[in-house]
N, C-alpha and C positions, 0 to 999 in steps of 0.2 A: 588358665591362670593358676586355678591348685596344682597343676601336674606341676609348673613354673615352679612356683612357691614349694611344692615338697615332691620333690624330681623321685626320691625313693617309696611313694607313701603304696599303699596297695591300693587295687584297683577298687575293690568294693568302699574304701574311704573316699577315690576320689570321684565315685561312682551318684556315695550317700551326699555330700557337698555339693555336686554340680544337679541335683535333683532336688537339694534343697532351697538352691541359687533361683533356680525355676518352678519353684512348687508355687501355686497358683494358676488363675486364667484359666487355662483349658486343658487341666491336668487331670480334672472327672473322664474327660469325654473316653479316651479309651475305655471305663468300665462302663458307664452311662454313655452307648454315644447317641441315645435320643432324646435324654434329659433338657427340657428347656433352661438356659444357662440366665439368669438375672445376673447382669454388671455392676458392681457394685460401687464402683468408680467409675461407673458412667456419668461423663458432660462435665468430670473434674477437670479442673485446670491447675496446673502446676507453674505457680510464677519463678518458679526459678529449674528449666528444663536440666540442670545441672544431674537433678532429685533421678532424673530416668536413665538420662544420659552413663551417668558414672554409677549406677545402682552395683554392676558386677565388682567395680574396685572397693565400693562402699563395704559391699559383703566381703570382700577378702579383709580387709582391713578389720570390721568386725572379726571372723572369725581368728584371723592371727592375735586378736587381742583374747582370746580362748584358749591359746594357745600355752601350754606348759613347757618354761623354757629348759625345761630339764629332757625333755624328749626329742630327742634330734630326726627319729624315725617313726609314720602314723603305727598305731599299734591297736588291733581289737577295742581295746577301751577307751581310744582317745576321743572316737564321737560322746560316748555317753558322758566324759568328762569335760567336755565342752558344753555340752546341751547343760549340766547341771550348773556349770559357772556363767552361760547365760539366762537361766532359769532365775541362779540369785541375784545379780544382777539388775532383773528385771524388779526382782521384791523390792528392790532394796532402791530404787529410782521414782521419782514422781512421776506419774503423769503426765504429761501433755496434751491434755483434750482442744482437739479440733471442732469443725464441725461433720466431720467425716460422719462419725456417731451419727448424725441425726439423719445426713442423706442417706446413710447407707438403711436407716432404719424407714426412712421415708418410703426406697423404692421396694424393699420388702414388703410393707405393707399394702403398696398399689398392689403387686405381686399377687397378693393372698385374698386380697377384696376382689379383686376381678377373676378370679377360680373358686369359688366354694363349693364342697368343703375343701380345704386346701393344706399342704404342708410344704415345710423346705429344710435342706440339709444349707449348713449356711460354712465355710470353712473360711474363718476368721483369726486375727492375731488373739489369744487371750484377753488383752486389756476390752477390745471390742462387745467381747462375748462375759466383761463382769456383772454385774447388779452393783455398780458404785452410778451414783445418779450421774446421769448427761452419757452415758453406754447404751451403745448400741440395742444390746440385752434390756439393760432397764427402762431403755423409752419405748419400746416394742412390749415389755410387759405391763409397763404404764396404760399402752393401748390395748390391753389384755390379751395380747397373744399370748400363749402356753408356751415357754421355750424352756428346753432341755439342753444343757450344756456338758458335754464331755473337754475338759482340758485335759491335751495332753503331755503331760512332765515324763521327764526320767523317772 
């Protein structure tokens, strides 16, 4: 679909997008491949299968909308110029709190009660990983887990 969409871009762009397209799941396991993997959307259900189904078109569509229409050909700094306009973007939008937050924080904790002492690396969208109440982050340190957060921005 990006080759589609920008037939001349280089390969290392069309390389970073389709790696970004799939980044999650079981994207550890080549450097961890005996890491025990917690699901974090395990036993989710998604009432409108549309959400899975069309996820790759979703992502182009986002991304064309990153897209600066003054550059006709991908160039070195078009990734970081995108990540940055979806960064503000992001600021600049409410929330939408699910209850995702609270399962994903639920099965973490089963996670860490049943291994002590225990720790986890956890690779989450930002908003998950805030301290704004009803996040993933803040009801997990509500339950006093210790969590250290790296976001990472342009």
């Amino acid at each position: 679909m990006i080759e589609q969409e920008w037939p001349d871009a280089p390969q290392d762009f069309v390389k970073a997008l389709s790696e970004a397209m799939g980044f999650e799941a079981d994207t550890h396991e080549e450097v961890f491949p005996q890491v025990e993997t917690i699901w974090l959307d395990q036993g989710r259900e998604v009432p409108d299968s549309s959400v899975i189904t069309d996820y790759a078109r979703d992502r182009m569509n986002l991304y064309r909308s990153y897209w600066s229409e003054d550059i006709s050909v991908p160039t070195t700094g078009i990734l970081e110029a995108m990540s940055r306009k979806s960064w503000k973007r992001a600021a600049g939008s409410a929330l939408e709190r699910t209850d995702r937050d609270s399962k994903f924080a639920s099965h973490i904790s089963e996670a860490i009660t049943e291994k002590i002492p225990s720790w986890a690396i956890l690779i989450v969208g930002a908003s998950h990983a805030s301290n704004s109440p009803g996040c993933m982050r803040a009801l997990l340190e509500k339950k006093g887990v210790l969590c250290k957060v790296a976001i990472l921005r342009p």
